[in-house]
N, C-alpha and C positions, 0 to 999 in steps of 0.2 A: 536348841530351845529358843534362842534368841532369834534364828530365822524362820522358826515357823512360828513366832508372835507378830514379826513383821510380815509375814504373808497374811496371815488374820486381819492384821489390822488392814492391809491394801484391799484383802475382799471386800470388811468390810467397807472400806472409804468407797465402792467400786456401788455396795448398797444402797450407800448414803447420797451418792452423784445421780443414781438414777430414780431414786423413788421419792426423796427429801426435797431435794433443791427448787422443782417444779411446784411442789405442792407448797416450800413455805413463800415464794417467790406469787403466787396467787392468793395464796392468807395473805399476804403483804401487803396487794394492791387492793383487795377486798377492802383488809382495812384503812388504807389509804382514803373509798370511799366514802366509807361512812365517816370517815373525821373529815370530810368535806365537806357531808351533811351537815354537821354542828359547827366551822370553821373553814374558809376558805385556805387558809395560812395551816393550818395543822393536816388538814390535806395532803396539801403539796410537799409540807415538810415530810411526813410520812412514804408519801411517794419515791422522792429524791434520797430518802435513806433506804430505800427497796429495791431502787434501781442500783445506788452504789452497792449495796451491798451484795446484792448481784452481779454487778461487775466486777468487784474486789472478788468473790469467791469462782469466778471465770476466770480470773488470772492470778489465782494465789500462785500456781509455778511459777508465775515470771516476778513476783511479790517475794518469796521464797527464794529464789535465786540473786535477785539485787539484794536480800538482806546477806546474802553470804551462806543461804544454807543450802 
């Protein structure tokens, strides 16, 4: 039972990597622009937390393994 919840759950992460990531990573910078439109500074701040947060979930394995898991 237990390992066919964690296979589930891998498909799904496997769903989530290819069709998620892309799309919220472009909502992201989309709205990045438009808060450019009305602020120069909420822009960039929106941007730089689109990118980090982008890179933070390209390396949650290596994130995930320095925490000890």
């Amino acid at each position: 039972m237990i390992a066919n919840l964690g296979a589930e759950l891998l498909s799904w992460q496997a769903v989530f990597d290819t069709n998620f990531v892309p799309i919220a990573v472009t909502a992201g910078l989309l709205l990045a622009l438009v808060a450019a439109m009305f602020s120069r500074i909420a822009g960039v701040v929106v941007f730089v937390f689109t990118v980090a947060g982008a890179a933070a979930y390209g390396a949650r394995d290596a994130i995930i393994a320095l925490a000890g898991g």
